[in-house]
N, C-alpha and C positions, 0 to 999 in steps of 0.2 A: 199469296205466292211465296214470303220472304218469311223465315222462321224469326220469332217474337223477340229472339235473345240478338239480331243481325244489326248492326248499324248500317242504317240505310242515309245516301243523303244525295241530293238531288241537283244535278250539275248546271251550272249554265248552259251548256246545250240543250235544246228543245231534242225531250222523251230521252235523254242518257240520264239512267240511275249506277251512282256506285255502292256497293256494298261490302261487306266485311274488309278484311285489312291479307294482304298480299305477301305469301311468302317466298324468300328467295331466289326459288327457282322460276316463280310465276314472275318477280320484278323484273331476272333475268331476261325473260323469253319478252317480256314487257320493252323492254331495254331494245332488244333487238328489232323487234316489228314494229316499234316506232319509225326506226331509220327506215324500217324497208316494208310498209304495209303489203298485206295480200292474199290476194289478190289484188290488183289495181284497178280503176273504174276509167283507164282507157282506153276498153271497148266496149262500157255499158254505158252510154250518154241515159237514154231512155230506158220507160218500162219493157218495151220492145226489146232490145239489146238483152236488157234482166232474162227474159223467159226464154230468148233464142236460144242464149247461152245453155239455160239449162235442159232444154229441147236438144241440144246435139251431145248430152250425155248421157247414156242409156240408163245408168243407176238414177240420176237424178230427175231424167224426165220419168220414170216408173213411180217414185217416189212421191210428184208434183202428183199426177193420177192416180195414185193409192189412197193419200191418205185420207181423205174423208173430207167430210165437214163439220163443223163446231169441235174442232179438236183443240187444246191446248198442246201446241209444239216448241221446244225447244233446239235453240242447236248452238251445243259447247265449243267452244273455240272458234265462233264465226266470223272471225277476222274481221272482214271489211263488210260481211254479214250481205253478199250477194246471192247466198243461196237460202237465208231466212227472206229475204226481199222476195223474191220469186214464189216461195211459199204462201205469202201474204196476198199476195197481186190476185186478184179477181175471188177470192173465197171468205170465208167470215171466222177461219181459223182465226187464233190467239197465238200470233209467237213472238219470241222471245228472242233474241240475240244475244247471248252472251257471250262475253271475249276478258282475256286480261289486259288486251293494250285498249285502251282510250281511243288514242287517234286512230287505228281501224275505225270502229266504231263510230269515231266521227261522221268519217267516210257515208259512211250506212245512214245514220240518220241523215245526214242531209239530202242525201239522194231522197229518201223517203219524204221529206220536208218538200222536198221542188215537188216530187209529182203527185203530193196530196195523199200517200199511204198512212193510214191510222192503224191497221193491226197488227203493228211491229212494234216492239218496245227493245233498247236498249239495256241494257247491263254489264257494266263495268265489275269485275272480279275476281279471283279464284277460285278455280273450281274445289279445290281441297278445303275452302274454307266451310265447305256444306252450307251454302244461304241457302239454298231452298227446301219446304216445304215438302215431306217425304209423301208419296202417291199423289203426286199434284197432276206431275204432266200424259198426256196420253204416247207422246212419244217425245222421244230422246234422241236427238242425232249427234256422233260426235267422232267426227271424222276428222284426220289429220292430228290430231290433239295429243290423246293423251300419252304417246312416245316424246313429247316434249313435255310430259311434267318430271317431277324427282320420282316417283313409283308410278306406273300405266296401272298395275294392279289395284291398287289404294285407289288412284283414281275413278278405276272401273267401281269397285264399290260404294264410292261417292255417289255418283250420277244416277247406280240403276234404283238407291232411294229415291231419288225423285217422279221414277215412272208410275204410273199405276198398275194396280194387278187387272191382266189383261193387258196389258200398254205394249209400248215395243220399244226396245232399244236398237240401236244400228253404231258401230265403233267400226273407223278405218283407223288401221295401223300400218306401219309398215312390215315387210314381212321381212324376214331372216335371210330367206332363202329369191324371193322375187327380187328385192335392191342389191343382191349381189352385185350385179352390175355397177349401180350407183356408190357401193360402197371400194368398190375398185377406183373410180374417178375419184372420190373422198381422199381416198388413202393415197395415190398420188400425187392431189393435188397440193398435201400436206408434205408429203417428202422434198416437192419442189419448193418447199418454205411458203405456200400461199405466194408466191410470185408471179410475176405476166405470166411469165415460158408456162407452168401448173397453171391458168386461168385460161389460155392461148390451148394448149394441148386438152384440156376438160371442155372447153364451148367445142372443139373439131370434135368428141368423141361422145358426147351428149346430145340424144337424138332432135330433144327437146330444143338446144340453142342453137341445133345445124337447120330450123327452120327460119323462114322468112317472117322473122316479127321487130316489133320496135326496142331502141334500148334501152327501155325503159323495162319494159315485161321481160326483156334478156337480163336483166340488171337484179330485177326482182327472183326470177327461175334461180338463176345461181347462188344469189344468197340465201335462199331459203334451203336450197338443196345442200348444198356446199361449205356456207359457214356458218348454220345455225347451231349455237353454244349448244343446245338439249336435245340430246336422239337415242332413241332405242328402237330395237330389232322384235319381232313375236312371231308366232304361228299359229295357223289354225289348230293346236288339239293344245296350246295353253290358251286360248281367248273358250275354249269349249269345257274348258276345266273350271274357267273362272264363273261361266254358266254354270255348271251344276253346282258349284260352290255357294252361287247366290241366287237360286231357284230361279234358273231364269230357262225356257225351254228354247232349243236351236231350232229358226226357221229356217236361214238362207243364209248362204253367203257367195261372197264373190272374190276367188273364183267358187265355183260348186266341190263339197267337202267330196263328193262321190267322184269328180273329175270331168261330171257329166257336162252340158250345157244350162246356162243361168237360164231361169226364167225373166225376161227382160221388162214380161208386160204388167207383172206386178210381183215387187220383190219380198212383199208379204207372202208368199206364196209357200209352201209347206217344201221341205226338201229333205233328202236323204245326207245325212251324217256321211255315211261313208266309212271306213275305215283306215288305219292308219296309212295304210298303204298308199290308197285315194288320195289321200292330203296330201301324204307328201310329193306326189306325184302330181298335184294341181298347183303347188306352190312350186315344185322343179319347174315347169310348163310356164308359170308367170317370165320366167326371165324371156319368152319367144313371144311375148305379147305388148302390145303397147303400156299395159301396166309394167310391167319389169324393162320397161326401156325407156320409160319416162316415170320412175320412182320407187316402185313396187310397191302399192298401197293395194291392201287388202279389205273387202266389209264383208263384216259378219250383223246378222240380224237375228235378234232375241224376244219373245214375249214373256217377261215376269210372270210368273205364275200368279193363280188368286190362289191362297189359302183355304179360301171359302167352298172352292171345287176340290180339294183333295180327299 
């Protein structure tokens, strides 16, 4: 799984491996999701909690029923690594968690430690440091991510070595035009100096913390939305650029590149491109949806080509 030239070395936690050496930007974002891991595991006590969660997400419960079996999956950036957990849970996939902060991570294995889950393995890393193993995995997921590294592009190049020809990749980003919103509250909340009055006026105008939750998951929402050191902005026709750039063909994405409606019931499912018009008229339309009002996160999905069929 780990390329020959990687220092690997193996933590005192039961199943965390760390590997290659951490730059910068990754220590950074390390730095900060230590203080504020997340997601938090205070509403997944159980396996039960694991899979409801991902049951009341329509990308992620599609994703639980697509992918197969005997697959090796990955998923970069997986924080506190509840949605590699879920993957795990009742099949004989191989995945992988990988994150830069540690204590996420922690989080993860232990929960897997109490309820007896073995086909989840930890990894501590950088994704920019390329540990792994180029055609290794059959799918890639890496949602949230790589707008927090120093290049998403660079990034993007990294990981889709690792998929196989035929594999899939799946990258959420946030989008330009859907976090407008978010990035209104950002931009205010900074003018008010980061002060109460700016944290007091962003929780009333953020749909997210005008709901009924604990403050704890309030505490978390905010800082990750609000004060996270590393952010960038994308759109659907540069994540489809960076496809054709690195033979990767467009399945799906979310929202639908045409404007049309997702296919929910499996997001491997073949989709129309669209054109530019489409896009940008499906990313305008984020901002009237629960995506563009609680973040404006975009997935686009990709199958590497094989060489072998061209």
């Amino acid at each position: 799984m780990f390329k020959n030239n990687i220092d690997i070395k193996k933590l005192p936690e039961n199943n965390i491996v760390r590997v290659g050496s951490k730059r910068q930007t990754a220590e950074l974002i390390e730095k900060f999701y230590t203080k504020n891991p997340f997601p938090n595991y205070e509403d997944c006590e159980t396996v039960y909690d694991i899979e409801n969660k991902v049951q009341r997400n329509k990308v992620l419960a599609s994703l639980k029923r697509s992918v197969g079996w005997r697959k090796k999956i990955i998923e970069v950036g997986s924080g506190t690594s509840q949605l590699s957990i879920a993957l795990a849970i009742g099949t004989n996939n191989d995945i992988v968690a990988f994150d830069a902060t540690l204590e996420s991570l922690k989080l993860g294995a232990a929960f897997t430690e109490r309820h007896g889950i073995g086909n989840c393995i930890f990894v501590n890393g950088d994704l920019l440091s390329d540990p792994f193993l180029e055609d290794y995995f059959d799918i890639v997921w890496c949602s949230g991510v790589l707008h927090h590294t120093k290049s998403a592009k660079e990034g993007f190049k990294t990981i889709i070595k690792w998929v196989k020809p035929d594999g899939y990749v799946i990258i959420g980003l946030y989008n330009l035009y859907g976090r407008m919103r978010t990035v209104f509250r950002q931009n205010l909340y900074r003018l008010l100096g980061k002060s109460n009055l700016g944290r007091s006026l962003v929780s009333l105008l953020d749909p997210a913390l005008r709901k009924r939750i604990s403050e704890s998951r309030r505490r978390a929402w905010f800082q990750d939305q609000y004060e996270n050191p590393v952010e960038s902005l994308h759109t659907l026709d540069e994540v489809l650029q960076w496809f054709d750039t690195n033979g990767v063909e467009f399945i799906s994405s979310v929202p639908a590149c045409d404007a049309g409606s997702v296919d929910y019931e499996n997001i491997f499912s073949k989709q129309s491109r669209g054109n530019w018009v489409t896009r940008f008229l499906a990313q305008i339309f984020m901002l009237f949806s629960p995506s563009g009002t609680e973040g404006g996160l975009f997935l686009v999905v990709g199958k590497k080509l094989n060489p072998r069929k061209s």
